[in-house]
TIVO-2410 file (N, C-alpha, C; in nm, 3 decimals):
# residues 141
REC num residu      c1      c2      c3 atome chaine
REC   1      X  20.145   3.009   7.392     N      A
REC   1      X  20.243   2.903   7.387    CA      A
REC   1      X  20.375   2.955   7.445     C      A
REC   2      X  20.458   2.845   7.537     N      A
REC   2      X  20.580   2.937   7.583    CA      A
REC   2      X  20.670   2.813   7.534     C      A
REC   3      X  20.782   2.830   7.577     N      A
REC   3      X  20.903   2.727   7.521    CA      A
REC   3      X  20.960   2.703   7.663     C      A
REC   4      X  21.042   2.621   7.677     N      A
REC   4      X  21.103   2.596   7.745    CA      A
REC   4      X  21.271   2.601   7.705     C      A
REC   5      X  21.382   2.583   7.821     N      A
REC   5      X  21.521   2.554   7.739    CA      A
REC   5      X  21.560   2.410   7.778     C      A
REC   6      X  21.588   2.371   7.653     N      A
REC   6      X  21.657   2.244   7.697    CA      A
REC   6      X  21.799   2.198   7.655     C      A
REC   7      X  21.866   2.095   7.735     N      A
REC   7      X  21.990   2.055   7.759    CA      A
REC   7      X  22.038   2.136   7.864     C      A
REC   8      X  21.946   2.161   7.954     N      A
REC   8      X  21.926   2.302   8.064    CA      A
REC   8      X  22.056   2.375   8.051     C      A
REC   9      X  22.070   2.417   7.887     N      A
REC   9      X  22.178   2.585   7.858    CA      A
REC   9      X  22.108   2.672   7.802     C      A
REC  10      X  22.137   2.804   7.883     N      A
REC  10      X  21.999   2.906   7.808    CA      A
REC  10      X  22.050   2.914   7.653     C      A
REC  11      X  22.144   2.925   7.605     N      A
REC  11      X  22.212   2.921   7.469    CA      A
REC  11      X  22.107   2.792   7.369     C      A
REC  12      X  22.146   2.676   7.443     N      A
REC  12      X  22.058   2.607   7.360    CA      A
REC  12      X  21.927   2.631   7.267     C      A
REC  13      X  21.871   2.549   7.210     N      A
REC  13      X  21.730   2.520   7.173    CA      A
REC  13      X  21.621   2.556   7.204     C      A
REC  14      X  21.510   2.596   7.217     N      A
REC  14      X  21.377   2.557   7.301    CA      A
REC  14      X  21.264   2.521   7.232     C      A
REC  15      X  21.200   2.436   7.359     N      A
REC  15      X  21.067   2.391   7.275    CA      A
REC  15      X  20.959   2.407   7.338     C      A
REC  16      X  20.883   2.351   7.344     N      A
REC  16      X  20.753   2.385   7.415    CA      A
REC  16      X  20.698   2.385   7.525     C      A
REC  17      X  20.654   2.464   7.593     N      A
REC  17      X  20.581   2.424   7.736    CA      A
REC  17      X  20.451   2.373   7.728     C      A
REC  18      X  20.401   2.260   7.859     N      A
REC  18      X  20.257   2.243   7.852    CA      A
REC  18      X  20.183   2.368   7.901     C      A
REC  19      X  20.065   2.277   7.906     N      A
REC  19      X  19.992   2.382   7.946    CA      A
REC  19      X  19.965   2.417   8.089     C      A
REC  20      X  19.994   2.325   8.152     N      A
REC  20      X  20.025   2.360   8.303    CA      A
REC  20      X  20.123   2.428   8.360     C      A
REC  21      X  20.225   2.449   8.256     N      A
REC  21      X  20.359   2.478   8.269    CA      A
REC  21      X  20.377   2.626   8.304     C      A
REC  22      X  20.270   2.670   8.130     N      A
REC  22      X  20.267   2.813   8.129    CA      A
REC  22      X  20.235   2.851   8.200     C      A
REC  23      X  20.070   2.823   8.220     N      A
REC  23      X  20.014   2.875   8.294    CA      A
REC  23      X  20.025   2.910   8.432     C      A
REC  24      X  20.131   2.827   8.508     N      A
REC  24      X  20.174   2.811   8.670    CA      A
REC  24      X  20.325   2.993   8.643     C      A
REC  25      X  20.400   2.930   8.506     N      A
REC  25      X  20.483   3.091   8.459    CA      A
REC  25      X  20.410   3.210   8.469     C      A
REC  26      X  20.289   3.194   8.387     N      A
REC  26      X  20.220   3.341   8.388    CA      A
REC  26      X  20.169   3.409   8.539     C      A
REC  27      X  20.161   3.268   8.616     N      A
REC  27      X  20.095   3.350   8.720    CA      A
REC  27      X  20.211   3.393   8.854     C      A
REC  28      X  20.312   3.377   8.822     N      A
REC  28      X  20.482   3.383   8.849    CA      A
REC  28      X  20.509   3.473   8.827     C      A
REC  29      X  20.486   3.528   8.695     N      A
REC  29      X  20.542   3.641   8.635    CA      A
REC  29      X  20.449   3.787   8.691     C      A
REC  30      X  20.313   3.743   8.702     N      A
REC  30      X  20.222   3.777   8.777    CA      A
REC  30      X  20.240   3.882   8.952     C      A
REC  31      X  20.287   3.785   8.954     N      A
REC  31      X  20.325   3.793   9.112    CA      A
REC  31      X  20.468   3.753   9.192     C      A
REC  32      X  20.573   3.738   9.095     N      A
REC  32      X  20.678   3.750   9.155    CA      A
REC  32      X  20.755   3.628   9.223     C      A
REC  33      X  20.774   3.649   9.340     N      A
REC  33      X  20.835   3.529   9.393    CA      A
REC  33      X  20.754   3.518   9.482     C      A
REC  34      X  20.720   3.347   9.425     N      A
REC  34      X  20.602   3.264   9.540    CA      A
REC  34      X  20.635   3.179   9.612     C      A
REC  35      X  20.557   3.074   9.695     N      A
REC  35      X  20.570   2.945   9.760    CA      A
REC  35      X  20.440   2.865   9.648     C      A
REC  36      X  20.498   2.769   9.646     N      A
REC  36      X  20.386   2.643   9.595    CA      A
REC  36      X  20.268   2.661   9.688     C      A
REC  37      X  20.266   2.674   9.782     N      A
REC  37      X  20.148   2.714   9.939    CA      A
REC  37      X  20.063   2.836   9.879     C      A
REC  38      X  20.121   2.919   9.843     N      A
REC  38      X  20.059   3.091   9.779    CA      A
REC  38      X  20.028   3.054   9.669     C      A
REC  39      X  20.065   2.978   9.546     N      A
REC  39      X  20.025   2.937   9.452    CA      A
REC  39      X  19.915   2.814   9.435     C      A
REC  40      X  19.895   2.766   9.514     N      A
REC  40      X  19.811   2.653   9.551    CA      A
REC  40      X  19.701   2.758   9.577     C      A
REC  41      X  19.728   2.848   9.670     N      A
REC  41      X  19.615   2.936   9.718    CA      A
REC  41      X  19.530   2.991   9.587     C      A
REC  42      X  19.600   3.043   9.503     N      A
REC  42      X  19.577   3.094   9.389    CA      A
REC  42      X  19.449   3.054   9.330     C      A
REC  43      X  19.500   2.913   9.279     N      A
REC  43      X  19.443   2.808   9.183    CA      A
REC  43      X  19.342   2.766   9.245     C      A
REC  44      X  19.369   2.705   9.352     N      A
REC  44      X  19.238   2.670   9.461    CA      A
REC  44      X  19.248   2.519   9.436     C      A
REC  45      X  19.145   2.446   9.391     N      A
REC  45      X  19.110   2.327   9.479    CA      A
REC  45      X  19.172   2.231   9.321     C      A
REC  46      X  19.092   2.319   9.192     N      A
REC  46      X  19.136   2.250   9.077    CA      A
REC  46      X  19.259   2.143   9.098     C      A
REC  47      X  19.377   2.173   9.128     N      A
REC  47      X  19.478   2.118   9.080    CA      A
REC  47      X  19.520   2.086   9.228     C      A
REC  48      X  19.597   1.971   9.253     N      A
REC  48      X  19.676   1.856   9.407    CA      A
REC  48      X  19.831   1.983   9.420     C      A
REC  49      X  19.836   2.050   9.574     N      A
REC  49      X  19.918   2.070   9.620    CA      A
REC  49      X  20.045   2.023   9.493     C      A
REC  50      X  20.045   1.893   9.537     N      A
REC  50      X  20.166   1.799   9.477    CA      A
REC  50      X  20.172   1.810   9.303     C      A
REC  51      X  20.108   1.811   9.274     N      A
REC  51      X  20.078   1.841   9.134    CA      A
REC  51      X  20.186   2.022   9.069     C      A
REC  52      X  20.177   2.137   9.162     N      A
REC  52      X  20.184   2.231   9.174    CA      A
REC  52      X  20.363   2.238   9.206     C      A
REC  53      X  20.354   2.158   9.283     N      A
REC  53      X  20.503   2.150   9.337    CA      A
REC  53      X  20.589   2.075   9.230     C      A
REC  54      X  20.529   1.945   9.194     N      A
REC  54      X  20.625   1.865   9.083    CA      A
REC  54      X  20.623   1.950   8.965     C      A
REC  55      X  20.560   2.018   8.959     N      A
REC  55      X  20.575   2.123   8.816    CA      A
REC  55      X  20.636   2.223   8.842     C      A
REC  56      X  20.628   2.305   8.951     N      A
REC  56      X  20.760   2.443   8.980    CA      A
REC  56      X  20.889   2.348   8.994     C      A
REC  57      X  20.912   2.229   9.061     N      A
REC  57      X  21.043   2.133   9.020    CA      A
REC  57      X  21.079   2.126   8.872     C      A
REC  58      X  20.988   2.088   8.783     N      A
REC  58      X  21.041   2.079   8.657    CA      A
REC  58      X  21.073   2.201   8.596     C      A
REC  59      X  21.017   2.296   8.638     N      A
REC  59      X  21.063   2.433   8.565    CA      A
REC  59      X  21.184   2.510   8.618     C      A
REC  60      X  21.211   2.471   8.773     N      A
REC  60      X  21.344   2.452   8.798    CA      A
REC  60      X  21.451   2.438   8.736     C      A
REC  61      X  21.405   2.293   8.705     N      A
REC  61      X  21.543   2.197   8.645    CA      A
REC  61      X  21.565   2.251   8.536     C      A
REC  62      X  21.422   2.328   8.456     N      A
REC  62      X  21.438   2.384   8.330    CA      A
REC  62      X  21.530   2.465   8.323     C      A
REC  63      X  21.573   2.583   8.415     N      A
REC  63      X  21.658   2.679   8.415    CA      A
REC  63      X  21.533   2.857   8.394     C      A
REC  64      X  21.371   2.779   8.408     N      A
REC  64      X  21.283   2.899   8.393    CA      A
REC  64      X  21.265   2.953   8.544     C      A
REC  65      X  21.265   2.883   8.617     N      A
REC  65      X  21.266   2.927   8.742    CA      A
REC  65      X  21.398   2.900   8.837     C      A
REC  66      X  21.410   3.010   8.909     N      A
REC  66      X  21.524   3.010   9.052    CA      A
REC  66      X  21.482   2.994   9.170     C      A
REC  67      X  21.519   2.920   9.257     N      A
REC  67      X  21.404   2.879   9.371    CA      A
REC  67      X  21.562   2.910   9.518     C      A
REC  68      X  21.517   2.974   9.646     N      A
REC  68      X  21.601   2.957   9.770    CA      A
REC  68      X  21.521   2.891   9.872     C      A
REC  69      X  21.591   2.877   9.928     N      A
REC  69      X  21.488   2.773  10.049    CA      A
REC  69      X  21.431   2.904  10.177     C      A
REC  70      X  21.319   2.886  10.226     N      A
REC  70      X  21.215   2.996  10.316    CA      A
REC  70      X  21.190   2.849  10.406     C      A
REC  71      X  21.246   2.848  10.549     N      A
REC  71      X  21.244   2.738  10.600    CA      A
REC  71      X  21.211   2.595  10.535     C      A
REC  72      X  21.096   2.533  10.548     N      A
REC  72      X  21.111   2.433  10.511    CA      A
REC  72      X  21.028   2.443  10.357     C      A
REC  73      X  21.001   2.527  10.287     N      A
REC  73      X  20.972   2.557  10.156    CA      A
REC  73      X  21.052   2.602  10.089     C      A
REC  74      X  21.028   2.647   9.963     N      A
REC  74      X  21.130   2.682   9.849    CA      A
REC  74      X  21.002   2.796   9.799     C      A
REC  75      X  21.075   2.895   9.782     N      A
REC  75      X  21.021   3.022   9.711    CA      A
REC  75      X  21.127   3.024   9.574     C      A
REC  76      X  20.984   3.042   9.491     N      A
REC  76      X  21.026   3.047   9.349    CA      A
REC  76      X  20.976   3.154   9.257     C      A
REC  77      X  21.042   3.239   9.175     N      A
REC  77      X  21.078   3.333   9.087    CA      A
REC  77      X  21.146   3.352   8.956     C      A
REC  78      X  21.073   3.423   8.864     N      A
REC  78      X  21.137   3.382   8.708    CA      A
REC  78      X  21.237   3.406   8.704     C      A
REC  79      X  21.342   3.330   8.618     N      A
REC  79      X  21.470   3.376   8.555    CA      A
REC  79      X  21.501   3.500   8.506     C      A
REC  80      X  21.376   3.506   8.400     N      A
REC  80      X  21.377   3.625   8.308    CA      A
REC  80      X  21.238   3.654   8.322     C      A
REC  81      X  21.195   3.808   8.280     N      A
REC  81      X  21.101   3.904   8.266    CA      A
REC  81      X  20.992   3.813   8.153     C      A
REC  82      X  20.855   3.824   8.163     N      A
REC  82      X  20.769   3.765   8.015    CA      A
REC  82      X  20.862   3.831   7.909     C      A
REC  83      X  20.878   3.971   7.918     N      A
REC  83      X  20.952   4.019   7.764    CA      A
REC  83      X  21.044   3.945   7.740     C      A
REC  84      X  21.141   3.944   7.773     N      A
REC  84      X  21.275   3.882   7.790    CA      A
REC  84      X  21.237   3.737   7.735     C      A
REC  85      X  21.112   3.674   7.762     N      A
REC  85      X  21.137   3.501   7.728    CA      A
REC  85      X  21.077   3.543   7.614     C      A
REC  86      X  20.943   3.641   7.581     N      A
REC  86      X  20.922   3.651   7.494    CA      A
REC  86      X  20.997   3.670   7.380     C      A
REC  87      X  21.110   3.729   7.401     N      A
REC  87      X  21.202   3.753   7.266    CA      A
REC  87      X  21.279   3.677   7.210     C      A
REC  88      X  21.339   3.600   7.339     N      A
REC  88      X  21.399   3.434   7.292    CA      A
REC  88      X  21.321   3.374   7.226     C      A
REC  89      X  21.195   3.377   7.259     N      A
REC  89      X  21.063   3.241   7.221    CA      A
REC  89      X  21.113   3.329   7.087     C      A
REC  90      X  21.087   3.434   7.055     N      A
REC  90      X  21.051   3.464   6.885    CA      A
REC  90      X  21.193   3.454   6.763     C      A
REC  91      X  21.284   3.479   6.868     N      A
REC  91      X  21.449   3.472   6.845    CA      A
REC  91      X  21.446   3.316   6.748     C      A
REC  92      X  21.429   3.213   6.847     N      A
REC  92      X  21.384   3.100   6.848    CA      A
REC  92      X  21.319   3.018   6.728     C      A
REC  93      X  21.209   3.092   6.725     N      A
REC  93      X  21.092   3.029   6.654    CA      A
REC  93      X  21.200   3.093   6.488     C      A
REC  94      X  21.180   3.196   6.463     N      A
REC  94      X  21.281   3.227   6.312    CA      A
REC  94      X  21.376   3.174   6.291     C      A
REC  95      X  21.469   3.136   6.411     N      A
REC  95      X  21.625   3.056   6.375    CA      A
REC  95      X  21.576   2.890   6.324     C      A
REC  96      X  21.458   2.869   6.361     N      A
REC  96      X  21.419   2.769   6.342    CA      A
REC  96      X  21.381   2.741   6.186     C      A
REC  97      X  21.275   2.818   6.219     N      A
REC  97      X  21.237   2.840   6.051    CA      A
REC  97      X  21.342   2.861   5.949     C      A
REC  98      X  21.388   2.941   5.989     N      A
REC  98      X  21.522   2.953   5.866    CA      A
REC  98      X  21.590   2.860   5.854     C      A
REC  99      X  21.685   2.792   5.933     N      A
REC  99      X  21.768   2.682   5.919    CA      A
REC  99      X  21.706   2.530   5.925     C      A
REC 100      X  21.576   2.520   5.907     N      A
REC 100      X  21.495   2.395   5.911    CA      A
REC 100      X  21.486   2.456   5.754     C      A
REC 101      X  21.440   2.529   5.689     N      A
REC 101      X  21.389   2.555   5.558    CA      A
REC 101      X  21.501   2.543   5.428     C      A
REC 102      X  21.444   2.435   5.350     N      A
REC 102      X  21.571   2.457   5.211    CA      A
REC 102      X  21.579   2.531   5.175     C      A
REC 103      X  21.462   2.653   5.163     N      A
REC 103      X  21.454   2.761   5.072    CA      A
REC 103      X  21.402   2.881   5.165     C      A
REC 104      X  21.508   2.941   5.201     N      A
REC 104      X  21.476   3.078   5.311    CA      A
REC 104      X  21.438   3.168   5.200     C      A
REC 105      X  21.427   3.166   5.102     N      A
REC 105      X  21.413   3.272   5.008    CA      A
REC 105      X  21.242   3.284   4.980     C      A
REC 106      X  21.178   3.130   5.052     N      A
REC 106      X  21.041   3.148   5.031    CA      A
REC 106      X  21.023   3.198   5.131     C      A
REC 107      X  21.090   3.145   5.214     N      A
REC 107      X  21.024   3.186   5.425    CA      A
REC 107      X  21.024   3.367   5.405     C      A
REC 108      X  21.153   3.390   5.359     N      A
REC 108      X  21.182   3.566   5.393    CA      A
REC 108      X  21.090   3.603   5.331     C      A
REC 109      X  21.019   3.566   5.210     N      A
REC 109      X  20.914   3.597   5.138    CA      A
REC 109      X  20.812   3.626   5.201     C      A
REC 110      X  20.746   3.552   5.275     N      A
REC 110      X  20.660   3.505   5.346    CA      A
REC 110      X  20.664   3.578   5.461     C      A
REC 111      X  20.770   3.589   5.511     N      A
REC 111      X  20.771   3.702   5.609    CA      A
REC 111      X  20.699   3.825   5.580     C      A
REC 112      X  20.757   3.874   5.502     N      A
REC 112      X  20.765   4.006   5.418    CA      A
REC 112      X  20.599   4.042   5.366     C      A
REC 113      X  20.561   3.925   5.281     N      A
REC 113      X  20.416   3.954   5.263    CA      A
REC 113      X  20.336   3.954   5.386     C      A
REC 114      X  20.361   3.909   5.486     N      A
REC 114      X  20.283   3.921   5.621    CA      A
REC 114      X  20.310   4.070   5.720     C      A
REC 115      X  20.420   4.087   5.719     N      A
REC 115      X  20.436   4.242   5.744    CA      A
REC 115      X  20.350   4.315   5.706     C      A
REC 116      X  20.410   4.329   5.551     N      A
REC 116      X  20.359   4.423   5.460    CA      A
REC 116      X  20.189   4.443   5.495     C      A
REC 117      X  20.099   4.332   5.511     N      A
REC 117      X  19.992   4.297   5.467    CA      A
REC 117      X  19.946   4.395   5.610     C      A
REC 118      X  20.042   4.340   5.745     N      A
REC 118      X  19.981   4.373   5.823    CA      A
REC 118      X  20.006   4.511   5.868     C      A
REC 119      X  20.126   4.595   5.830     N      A
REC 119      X  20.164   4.737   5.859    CA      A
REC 119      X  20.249   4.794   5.784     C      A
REC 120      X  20.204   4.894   5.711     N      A
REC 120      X  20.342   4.928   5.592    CA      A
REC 120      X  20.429   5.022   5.689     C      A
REC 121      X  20.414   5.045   5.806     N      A
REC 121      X  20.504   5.126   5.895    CA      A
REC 121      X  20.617   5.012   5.926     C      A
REC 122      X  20.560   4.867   5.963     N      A
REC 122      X  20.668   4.782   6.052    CA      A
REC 122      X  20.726   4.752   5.883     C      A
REC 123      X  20.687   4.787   5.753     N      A
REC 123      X  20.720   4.707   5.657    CA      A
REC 123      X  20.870   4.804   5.633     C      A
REC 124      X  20.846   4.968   5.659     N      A
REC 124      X  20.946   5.031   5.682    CA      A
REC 124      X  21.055   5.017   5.752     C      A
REC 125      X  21.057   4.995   5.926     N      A
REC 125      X  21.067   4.985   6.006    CA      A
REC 125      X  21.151   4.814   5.995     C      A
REC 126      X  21.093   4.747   5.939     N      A
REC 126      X  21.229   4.624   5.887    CA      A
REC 126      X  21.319   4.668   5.776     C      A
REC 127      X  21.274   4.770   5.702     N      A
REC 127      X  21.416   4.826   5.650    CA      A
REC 127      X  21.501   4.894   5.692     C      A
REC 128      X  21.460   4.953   5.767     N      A
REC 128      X  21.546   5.038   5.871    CA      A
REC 128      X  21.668   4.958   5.922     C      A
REC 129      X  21.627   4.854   5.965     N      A
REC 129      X  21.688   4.758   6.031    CA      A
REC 129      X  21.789   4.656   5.971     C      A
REC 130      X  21.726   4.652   5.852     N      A
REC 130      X  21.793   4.581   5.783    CA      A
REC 130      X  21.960   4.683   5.722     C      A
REC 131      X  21.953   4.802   5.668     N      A
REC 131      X  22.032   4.921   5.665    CA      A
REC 131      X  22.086   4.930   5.752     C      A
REC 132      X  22.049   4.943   5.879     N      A
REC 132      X  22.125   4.953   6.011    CA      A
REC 132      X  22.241   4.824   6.055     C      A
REC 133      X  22.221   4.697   5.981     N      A
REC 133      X  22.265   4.582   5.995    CA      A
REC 133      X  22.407   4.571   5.959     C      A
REC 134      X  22.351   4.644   5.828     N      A
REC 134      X  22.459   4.619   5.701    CA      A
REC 134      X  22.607   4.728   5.755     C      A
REC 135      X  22.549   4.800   5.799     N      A
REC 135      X  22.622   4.913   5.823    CA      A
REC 135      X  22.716   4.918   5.903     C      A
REC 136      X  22.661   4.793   6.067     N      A
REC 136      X  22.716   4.750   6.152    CA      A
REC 136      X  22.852   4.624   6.097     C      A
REC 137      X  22.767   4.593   6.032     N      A
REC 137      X  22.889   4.436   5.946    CA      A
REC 137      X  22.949   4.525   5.906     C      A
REC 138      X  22.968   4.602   5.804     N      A
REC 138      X  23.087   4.652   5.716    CA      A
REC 138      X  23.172   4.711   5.795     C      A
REC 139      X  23.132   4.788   5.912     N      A
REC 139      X  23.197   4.855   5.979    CA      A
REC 139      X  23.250   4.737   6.080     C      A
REC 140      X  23.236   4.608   6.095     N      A
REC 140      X  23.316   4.515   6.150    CA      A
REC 140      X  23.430   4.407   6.031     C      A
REC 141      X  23.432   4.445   5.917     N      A
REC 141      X  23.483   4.417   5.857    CA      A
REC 141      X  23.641   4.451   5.870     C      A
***
C-alpha cells in the first residue's frame, strides 16, 4: 500500500494510492527516470499507452513525481527515494492513529504489546528512544 499527498503540500495529510498508482511508482523507483514510451515497454500490452500516461499525470499533480520535457515527451522521476516515502507513509499512518484515537493510552498499548511480541531487542531499542527524546526536550526547555 503507498499513500499519496494531498492538497498537493508535502506537509499535508496522505492517503492512499491505487493500485495502478503504486505499482507504475515501484517500477519508477525501479528504474529511475523514465518516458511513459519505456514504461509502456515495460508493462507491455496489459495496460493502453494512454492509460500509463494519465496516471504518471496524476502522480505529477500529486507532487510524487517530477517530470522535464525530452522533446516532445516528458521524462518522469520520483520526488523521494521508496525509503524516504516509506517513512512518511509510517510517520503518517501513527499521527493518524494517535490523534483519530480517544484513548492513545490503548493504541500506545497496543503498540507496545506488538513490539514486544515481535522483538524484545526493538522492545529495547524503543526505549532507547524514548530516553533519548526526553533528554532532547529538557534540554530545549
Amino acid at each position: 500500500m503507498w499513500l499519496k499527498w494531498q492538497n498537493r503540500n508535502p506537509q499535508s495529510a496522505l492517503g492512499q494510492l491505487g493500485k495502478l498508482e503504486s505499482e507504475l511508482m515501484e517500477l519508477i523507483w525501479e528504474r529511475g527516470e523514465i518516458s511513459v514510451r519505456a514504461l509502456h515497454a515495460v508493462i507491455g500490452p496489459r495496460l493502453a499507452y494512454t492509460t500509463i500516461m494519465t496516471t504518471l499525470d496524476r502522480l505529477y499533480k500529486k507532487k510524487l513525481l517530477a517530470r522535464k520535457k525530452a522533446g516532445k515527451a516528458f521524462l518522469y522521476a520520483p520526488v523521494m527515494s521508496r525509503e524516504e516515502y516509506r517513512d512518511r507513509q509510517t510517520e503518517h499512518l501513527l499521527t493518524l492513529v494517535l490523534q483519530d484515537s480517544s484513548d492513545s493510552n490503548a493504541v500506545l498499548s497496543c503498540f507496545i504489546d506488538v513490539v514486544s511480541d515481535s522483538d524484545k531487542k526493538m522492545l529495547d531499542k524503543l526505549d532507547e528512544l524514548v530516553r533519548a527524546k526526553r533528554r532532547a526536550l529538557r534540554r530545549q526547555e
